[in-house]
C-alpha positions as CSV (number, residue, x, y, z in Angstrom):
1,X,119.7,100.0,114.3
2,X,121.0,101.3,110.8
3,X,120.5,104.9,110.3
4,X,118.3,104.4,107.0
5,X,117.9,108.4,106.2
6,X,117.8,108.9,102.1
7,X,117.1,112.1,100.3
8,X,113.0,111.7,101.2
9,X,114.0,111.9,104.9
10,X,116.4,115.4,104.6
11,X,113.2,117.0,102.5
12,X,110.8,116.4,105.1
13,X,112.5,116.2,108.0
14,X,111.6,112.8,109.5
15,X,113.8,109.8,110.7
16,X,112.7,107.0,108.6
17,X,112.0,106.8,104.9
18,X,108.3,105.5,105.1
19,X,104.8,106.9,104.3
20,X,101.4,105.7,106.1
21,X,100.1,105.7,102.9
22,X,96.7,107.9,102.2
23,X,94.0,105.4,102.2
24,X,90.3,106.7,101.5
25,X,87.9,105.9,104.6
26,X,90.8,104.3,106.8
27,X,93.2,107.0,107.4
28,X,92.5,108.7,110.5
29,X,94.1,111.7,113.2
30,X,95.2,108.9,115.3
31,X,97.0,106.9,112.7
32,X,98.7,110.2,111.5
33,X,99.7,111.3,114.8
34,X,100.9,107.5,115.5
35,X,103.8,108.1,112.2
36,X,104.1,111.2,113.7
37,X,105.6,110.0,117.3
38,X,107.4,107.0,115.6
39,X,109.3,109.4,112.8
40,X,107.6,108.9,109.6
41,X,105.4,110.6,106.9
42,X,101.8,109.9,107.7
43,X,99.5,111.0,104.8
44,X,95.7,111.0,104.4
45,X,93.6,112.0,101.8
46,X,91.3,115.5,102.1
47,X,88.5,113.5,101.0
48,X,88.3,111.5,104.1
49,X,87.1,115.2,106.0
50,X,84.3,116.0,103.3
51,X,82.1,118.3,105.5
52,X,82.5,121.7,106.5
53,X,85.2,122.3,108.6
54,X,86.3,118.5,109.6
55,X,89.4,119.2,107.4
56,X,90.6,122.5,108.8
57,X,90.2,121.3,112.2
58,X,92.6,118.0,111.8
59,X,95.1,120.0,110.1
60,X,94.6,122.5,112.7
61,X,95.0,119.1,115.4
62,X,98.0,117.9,113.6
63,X,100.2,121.4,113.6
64,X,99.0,121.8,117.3
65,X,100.7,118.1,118.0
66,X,103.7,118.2,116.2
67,X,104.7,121.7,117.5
68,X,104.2,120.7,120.6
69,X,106.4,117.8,120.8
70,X,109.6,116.8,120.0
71,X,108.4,114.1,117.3
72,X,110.7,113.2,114.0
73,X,108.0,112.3,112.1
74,X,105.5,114.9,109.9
75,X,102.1,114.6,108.1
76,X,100.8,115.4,104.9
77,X,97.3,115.4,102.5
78,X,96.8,113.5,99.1
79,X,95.1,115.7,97.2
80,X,93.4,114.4,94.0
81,X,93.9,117.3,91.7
82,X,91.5,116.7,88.8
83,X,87.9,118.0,87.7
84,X,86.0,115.1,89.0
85,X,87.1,116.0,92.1
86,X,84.2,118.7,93.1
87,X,86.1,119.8,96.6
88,X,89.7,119.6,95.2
89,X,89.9,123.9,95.2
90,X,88.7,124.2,98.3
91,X,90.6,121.7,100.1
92,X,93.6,122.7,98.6
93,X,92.6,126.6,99.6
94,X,92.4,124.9,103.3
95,X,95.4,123.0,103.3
96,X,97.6,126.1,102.0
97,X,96.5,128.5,104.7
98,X,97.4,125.6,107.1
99,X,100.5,125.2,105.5
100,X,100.7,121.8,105.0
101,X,104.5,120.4,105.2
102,X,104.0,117.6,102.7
103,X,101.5,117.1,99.6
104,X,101.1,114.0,97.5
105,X,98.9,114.2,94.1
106,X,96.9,111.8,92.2
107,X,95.6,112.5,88.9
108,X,95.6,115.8,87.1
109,X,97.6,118.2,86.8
110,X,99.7,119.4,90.4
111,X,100.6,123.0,89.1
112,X,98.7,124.7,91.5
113,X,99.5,122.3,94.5
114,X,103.5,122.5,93.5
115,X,103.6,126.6,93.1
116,X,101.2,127.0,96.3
117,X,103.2,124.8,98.5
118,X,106.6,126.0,97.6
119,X,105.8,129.4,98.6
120,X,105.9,128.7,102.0
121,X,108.5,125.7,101.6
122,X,106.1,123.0,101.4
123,X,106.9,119.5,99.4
124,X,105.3,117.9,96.7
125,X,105.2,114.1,95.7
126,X,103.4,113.2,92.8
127,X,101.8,110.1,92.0
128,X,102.7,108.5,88.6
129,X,102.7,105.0,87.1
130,X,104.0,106.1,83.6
131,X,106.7,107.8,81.9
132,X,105.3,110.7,80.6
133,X,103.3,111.6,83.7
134,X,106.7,111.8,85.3
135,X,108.1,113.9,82.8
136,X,105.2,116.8,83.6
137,X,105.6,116.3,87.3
138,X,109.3,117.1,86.6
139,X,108.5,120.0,84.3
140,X,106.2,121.3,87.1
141,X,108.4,121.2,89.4
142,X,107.3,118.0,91.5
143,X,110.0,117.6,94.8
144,X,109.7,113.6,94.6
145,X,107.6,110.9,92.7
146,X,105.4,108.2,94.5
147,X,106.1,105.2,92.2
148,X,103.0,103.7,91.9
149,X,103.3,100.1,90.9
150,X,101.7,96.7,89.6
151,X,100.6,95.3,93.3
152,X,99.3,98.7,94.8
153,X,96.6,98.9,96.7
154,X,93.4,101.3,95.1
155,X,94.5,102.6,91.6
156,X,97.4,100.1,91.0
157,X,100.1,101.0,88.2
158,X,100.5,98.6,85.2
159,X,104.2,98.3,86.0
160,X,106.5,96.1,88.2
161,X,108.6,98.2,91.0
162,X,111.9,96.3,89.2
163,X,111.6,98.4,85.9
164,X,109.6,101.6,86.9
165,X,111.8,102.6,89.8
166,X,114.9,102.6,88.2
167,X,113.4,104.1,85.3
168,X,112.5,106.5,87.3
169,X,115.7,106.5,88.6
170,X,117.8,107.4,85.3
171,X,116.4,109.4,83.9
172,X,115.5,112.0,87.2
173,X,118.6,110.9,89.1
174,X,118.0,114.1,91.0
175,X,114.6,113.6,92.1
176,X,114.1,110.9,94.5
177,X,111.1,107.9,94.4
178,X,109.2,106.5,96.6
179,X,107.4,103.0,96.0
180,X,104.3,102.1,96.9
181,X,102.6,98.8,96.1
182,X,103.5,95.4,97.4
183,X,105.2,96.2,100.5
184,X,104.1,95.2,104.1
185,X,107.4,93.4,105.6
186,X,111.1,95.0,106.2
187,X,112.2,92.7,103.5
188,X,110.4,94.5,100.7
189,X,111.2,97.8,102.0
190,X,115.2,97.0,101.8
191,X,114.1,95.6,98.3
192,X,112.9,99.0,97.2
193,X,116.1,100.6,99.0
194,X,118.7,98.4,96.6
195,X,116.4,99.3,93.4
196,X,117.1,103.0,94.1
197,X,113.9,103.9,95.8
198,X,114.0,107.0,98.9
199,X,111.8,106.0,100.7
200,X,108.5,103.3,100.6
201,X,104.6,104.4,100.9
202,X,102.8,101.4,102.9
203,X,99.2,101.3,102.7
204,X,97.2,97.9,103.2
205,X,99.6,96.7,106.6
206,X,97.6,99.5,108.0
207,X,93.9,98.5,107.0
208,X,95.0,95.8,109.7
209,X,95.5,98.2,112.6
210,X,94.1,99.1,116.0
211,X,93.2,102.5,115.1
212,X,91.3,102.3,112.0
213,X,87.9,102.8,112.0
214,X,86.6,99.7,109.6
215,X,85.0,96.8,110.3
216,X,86.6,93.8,111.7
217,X,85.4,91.8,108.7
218,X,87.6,94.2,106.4
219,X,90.6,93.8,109.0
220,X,89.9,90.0,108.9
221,X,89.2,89.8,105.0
222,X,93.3,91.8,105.0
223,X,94.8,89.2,107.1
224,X,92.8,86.3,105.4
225,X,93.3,87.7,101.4
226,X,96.0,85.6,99.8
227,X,98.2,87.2,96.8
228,X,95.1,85.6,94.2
229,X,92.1,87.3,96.1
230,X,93.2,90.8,95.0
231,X,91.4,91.5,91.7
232,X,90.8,94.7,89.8
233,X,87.7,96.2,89.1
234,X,85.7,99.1,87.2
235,X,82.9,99.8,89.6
236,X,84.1,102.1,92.2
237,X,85.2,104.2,89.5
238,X,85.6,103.7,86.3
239,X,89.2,103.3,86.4
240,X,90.5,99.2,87.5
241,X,91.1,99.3,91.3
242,X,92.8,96.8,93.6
243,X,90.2,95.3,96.1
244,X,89.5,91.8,97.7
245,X,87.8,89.4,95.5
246,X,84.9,89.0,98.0
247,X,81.7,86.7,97.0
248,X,79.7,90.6,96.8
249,X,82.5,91.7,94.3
250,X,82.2,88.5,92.1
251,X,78.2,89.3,92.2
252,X,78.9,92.8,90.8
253,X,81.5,91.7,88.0
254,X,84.6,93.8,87.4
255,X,84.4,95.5,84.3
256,X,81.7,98.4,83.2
257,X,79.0,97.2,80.9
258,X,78.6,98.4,77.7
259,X,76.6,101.7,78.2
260,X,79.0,102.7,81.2
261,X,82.1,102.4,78.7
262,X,80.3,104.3,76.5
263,X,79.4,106.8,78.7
264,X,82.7,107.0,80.5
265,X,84.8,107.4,76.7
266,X,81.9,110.0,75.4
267,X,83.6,113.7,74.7
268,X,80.1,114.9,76.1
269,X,79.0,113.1,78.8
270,X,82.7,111.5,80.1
271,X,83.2,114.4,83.1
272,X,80.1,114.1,84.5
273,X,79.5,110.2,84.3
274,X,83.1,110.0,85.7
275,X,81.8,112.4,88.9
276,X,78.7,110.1,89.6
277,X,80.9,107.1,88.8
278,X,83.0,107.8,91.6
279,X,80.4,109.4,94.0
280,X,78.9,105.9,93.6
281,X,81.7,104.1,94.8
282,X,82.6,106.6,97.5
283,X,79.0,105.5,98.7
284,X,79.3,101.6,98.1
285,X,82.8,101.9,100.2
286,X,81.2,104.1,102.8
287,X,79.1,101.7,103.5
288,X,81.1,98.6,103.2
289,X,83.6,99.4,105.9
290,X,80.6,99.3,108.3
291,X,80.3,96.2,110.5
292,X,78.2,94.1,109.3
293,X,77.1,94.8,105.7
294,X,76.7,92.8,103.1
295,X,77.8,95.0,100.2
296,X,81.5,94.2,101.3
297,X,84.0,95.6,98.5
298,X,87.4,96.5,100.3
299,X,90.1,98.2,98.8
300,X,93.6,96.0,99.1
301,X,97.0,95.1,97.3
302,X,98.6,92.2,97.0
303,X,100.6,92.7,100.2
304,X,97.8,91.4,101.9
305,X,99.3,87.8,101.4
306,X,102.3,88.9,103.7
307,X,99.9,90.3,106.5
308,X,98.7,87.8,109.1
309,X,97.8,90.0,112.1
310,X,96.2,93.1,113.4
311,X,98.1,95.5,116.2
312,X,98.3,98.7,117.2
313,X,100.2,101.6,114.8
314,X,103.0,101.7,117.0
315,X,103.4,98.1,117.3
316,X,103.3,97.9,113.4
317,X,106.2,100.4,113.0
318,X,108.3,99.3,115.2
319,X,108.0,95.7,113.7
320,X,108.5,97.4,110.3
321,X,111.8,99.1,111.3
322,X,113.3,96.2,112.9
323,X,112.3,93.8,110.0
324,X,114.3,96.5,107.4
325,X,117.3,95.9,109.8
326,X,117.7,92.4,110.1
327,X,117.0,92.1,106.7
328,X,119.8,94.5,105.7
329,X,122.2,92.7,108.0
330,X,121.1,89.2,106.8
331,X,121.6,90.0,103.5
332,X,125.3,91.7,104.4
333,X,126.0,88.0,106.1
334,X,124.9,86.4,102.8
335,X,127.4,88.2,100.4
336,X,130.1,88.8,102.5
């Protein structure tokens, strides 16, 4: 097997340059500790451990586990760092006095999740899908960028991973990217390897796992969604997200009506509105990952089209790892 170690894997410490990506309401202890034991980044966002004390205790679960065994993988939180994000101050407050080895933001501004976790020696990725989000992050002092492209699963970026990664690329040659959107096969991942890309965040191959905790109708919906049946829409929150173009979804519509957009662009009432806009759809996908309900509106990318199976974490990896490989030595056979 190639030894596929980039800058992403000397910051963190792990053996192989992927991230379990942080998916709201799927990511889950076992999935993290499964990255763990197979030496990659597993990340899940806070806001899957809203009441008091869930999160502490899986942080406390996950140092407890990866102390105690020889493991070359590591874990991390996405943290969604703006104001509509009522518990963002005191998750981050819990995840510092855990020490948390690895951060990725969304949103916002990551000042206070950059200079918290560098005091201890803690590393940041930031989410960005533009330019001049980059450039803050950089400013800030972000340790890596999580390209966030056209494809993604949840808040998709406008652009393709062929122009924003090597974008990214020249002009922060010293601060590596990972991509995320549109990868679920060893193929893609050597594709974002040869566009200059550290490492690769994987999301919606893991929807379709053993471990998570959603409904075999979303697992099914994963393995069934072509590249066509993922559509964005407005209603979860305000912002277009990536989900399956179920018959529920086409019911709802995509876009905000009139009074919403009104509402959600209003200097007055646009914080608030934003908070119950998302509170909404936390609710509406809190429910539709349970078996059986009708209201079904799953988050997806476009990588769906690539995945026709469901297995176990483990299973996943290893197929992931092997697939980079032969891919890497096919493609040597080809031009040589």
């Amino acid at each position: 097997m190639k030894n596929f170690k980039t800058q992403f894997c000397e910051q963190t410490g792990i053996d192989f340059p992927m991230i379990m990506a942080p998916m709201f309401l799927v990511s889950n202890e076992a999935m993290i500790k499964a990255a763990i034991r197979n030496g990659i980044m597993g990340v899940f966002p806070s806001l899957n451990y809203r009441n008091e004390g869930e999160l502490k205790s899986v942080l406390s679960e996950l140092k407890k586990y990866i102390s105690g065994n020889k493991y070359t993988g590591n874990y991390g939180v996405n943290l969604i760092v703006q104001q509509t994000n009522v518990l963002y101050k005191k998750h981050l407050a819990i995840c510092l006095e855990e020490q948390v080895p690895f951060f990725i933001t969304s949103l916002g501004n990551p000042k206070e999740v950059i200079e918290g976790a560098h005091a201890y020696g803690g590393k940041v990725y930031c989410d960005v899908t533009n330019m001049e989000h980059a450039r803050k992050c950089a400013t800030l002092g972000a340790d890596g960028f999580i390209a966030v492209c056209s494809g993604a699963g949840g808040h998709a970026g406008p652009h393709p991973a062929t122009v924003l990664i090597p974008v990214l690329r020249k002009e922060f040659p010293n601060i590596p990217v990972v991509m995320a959107g549109g990868i679920a096969d060893g193929q893609g991942m050597l594709a974002a390897f040869s566009l200059g890309a550290a490492g690769v965040s994987i999301g919606t191959r893991f929807i379709a796992c053993d471990e998570a905790a959603v409904s075999d109708e979303y697992k099914q919906a994963i393995i069934e969604a072509g590249i066509d049946d993922i559509v964005m829409t407005e209603r979860l929150s305000g912002t277009p997200c990536s989900v399956i173009n179920t018959d529920y979804v086409k019911r709802i519509g995509l876009k905000q009506n009139l009074v919403e957009k009104w509402l959600n662009k209003n200097a007055t009432t646009r914080k608030w509105f934003k908070i119950l806009t998302q509170l909404r759809g936390m609710k509406k996908l809190s429910k539709a990952i349970q078996p059986g309900n009708y209201q079904s509106i799953w988050s997806a990318g476009q990588s769906s089209a690539l995945i026709s199976s469901s297995a176990s974490c483990d299973v996943i990896i290893a197929q992931l790892k092997s697939e980079t490989n032969t891919a890497f030595e096919k493609l040597h056979t080809l031009f040589n």
